[in-house]
C-alpha positions in Angstrom: -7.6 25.9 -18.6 -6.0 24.3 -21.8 -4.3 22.0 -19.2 -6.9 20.7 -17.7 -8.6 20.1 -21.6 -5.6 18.3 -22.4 -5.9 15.8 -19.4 -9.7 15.2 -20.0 -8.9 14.3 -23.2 -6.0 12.2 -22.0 -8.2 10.6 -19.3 -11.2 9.9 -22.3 -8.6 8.5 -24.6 -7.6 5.6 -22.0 -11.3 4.7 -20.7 -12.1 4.5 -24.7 -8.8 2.4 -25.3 -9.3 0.3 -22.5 -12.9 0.1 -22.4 -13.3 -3.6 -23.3 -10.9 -4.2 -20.3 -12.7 -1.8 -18.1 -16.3 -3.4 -18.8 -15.6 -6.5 -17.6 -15.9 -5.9 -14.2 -19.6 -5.5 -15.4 -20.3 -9.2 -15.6 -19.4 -10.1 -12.6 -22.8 -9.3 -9.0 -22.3 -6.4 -7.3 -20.7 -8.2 -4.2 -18.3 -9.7 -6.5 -17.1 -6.3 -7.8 -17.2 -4.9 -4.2 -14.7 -7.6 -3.3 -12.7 -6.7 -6.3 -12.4 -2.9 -5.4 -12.3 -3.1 -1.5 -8.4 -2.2 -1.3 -8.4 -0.6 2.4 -7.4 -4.3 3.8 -3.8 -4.2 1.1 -3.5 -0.8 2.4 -3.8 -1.2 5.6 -1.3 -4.3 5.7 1.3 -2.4 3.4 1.2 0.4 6.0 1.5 -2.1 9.0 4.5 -3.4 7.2 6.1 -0.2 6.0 5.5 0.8 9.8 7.8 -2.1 11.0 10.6 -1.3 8.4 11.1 2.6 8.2 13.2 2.8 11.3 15.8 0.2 9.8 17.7 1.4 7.0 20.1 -1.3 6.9 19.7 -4.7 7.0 22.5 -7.0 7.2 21.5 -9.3 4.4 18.3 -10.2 3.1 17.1 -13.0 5.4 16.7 -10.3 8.0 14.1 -8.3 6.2 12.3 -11.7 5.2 12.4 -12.7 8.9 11.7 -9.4 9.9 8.2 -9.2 7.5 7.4 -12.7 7.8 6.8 -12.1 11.9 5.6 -8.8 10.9 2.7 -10.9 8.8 2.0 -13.6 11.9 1.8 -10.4 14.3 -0.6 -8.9 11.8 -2.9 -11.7 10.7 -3.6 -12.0 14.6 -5.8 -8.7 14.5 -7.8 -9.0 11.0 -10.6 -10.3 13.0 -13.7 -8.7 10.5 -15.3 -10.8 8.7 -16.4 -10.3 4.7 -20.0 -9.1 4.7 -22.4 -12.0 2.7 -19.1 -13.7 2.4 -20.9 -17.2 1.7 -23.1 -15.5 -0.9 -19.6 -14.1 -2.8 -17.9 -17.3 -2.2 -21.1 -19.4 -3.9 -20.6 -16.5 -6.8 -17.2 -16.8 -7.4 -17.5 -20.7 -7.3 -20.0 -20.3 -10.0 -17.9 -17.5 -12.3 -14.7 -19.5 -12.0 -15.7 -23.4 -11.0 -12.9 -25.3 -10.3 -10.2 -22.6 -9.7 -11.6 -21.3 -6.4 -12.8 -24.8 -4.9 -9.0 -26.3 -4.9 -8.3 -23.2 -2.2 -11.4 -24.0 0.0 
């Protein structure tokens, strides 16, 4: 029991160190911060690519692992099909949060 007092008071520690940090994500809309947070994509293309490297151990030098991820990447891109939902309504919020720096990748 003292344990798990010791790591609640660990865990309210950082959130009140780090809270300033923390409470920025509260400026931004909702579908902003969803966009932010939605992680399953990364995970899902880590795993895709961990997938296409755990049966090599060895790789002769490292252009084989960058040509061997960088096809790994073209194969993968061809299935990521789904779309963002209200993707034009994030896209109109980010332009207006951050101006300039988002519509030089549009």
């Amino acid at each position: 029991m003292n344990f798990c007092l010791t790591l609640y008071t660990l865990a309210v520690n950082v959130w009140e160190k780090n809270f300033g940090r923390i409470s920025t994500m509260h400026q931004f809309t909702p579908e902003i911060r969803r966009l932010i947070y939605t992680i399953n994509p990364i995970e899902s293309f880590n795993s895709q690519l961990r997938r296409k490297t755990k049966n090599r151990n060895v790789f002769p030098n490292d252009t084989a692992i960058f040509k061997l991820l960088y096809l790994a990447v073209i194969e993968i891109k061809k299935k990521w099909v789904m779309k963002m939902k209200d993707w034009n309504q994030i896209l109109q919020q980010l332009k207006v949060h951050f101006g300039e720096r988002v519509s030089e990748y549009l």
